[in-house]
C-alpha positions, 0 to 999 in steps of 0.5 A, spaced: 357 056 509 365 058 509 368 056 513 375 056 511 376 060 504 380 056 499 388 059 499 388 059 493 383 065 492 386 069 498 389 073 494 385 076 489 381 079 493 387 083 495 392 087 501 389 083 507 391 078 513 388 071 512 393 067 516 400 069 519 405 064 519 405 057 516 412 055 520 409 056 528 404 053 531 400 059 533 393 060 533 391 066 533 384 067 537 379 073 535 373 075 538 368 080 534 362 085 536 363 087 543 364 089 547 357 088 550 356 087 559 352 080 558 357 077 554 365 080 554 367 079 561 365 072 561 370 071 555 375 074 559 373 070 565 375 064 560 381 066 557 384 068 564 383 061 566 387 058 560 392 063 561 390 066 554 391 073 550 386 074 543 384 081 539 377 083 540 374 087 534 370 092 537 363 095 534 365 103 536 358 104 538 358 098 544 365 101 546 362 108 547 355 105 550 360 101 555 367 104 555 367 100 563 367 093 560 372 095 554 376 097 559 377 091 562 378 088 556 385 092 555 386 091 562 387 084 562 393 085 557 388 084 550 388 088 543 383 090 540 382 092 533 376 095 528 371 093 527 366 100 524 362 104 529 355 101 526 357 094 524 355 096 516 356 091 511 360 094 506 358 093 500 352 096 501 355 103 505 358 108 498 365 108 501 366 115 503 361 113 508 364 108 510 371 111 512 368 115 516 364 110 519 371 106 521 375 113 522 369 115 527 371 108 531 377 110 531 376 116 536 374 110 541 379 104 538 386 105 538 389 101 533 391 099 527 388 093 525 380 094 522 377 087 521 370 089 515 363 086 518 361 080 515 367 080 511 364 085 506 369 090 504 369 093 496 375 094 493 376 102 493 374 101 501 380 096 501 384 101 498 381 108 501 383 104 508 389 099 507 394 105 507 392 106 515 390 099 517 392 092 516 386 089 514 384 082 518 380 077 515 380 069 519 383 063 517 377 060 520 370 062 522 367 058 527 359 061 525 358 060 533 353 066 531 348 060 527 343 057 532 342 051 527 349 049 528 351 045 534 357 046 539 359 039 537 359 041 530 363 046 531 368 043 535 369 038 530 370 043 524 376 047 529 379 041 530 379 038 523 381 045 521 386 047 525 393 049 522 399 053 523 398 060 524 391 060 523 386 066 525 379 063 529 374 068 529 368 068 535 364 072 537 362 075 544 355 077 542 349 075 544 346 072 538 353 067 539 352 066 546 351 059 547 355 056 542 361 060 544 361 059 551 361 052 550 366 051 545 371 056 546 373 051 552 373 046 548 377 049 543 383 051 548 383 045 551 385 042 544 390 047 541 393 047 548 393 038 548 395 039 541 401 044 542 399 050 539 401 058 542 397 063 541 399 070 539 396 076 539 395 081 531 
């Protein structure tokens, strides 16, 4: 299970966003497959609490099924990105399919940034995309979807994990629910005792 994919190896990989700046102290919280009614406004709720804005990765079928709830996420002055119309790994997509499925989205997503499900993307969709997409991956992926893993755990990962210019992944999903509603105000608690900004991609 990764949490933080090693630095080292980033590159290789090619043109893709894993962290922003290592110079500010600036965490930068993202959010991925909504927006779904059960869910994402909960998340808002929380955010407007803790006076905090993130990037929202949005699944295109869950912006067209609730185009009221994506609403709200871009009226409380967050950005969303994304994130393909069917949540499709794209190792296993052919990579004419693929585009289309993200340039499908992108008649309901207005953005610029795309973030691959699962982290999966081959090298021709990379390149068939990247001249119209910055390309997000994370820093830090919070696995808030697993059910074996506890929110203690998760919280000790994030906390010993934490840097500069990090990209945090979670998910406003139902699988992730229950972990995620019980870390993330423990997650902002910490980055905010610590110091840290948030910015948005």
């Amino acid at each position: 299970m990764t949490i933080q994919f090693p630095d080292f190896l980033r590159p290789i990989l090619g043109r893709m966003t894993w962290r922003k700046s290592k110079q500010e102290r600036v965490i930068y919280l993202t959010f991925d497959d909504g927006p779904i009614p059960e869910v994402t406004p909960k998340v808002l709720a929380i955010l407007d609490e803790y006076e905090v804005k993130a990037t929202f990765f949005c699944v295109g079928e869950n912006v067209q099924k609730h185009p009221d709830v994506y609403a709200q996420v871009l009226s409380r002055g967050h950005r969303t990105g994304n994130h393909t119309f069917n949540h499709i790994k794209g190792v296993f997509i052919p990579s004419e399919v693929y585009v289309d499925n993200v340039e499908r989205t992108a008649q309901l997503i207005d953005s610029k940034l795309f973030r691959p499900p699962h982290g999966l993307i081959t090298r021709s969709q990379r390149k068939a995309l990247e001249a119209d997409y910055e390309i997000i991956m994370w820093d830090l992926i919070t696995h808030d979807y697993n059910k074996s893993i506890s929110p203690q755990t998760i919280i000790k990962t994030i906390k010993r994990k934490s840097r500069n210019g990090m990209i945090v992944v979670f998910h406003d999903s139902l699988k992730a629910e229950e972990n995620m509603m019980a870390v993330l105000p423990m997650a902002l608690e910490f980055w905010k005792k610590e110091g840290y900004q948030f910015g948005l991609l």
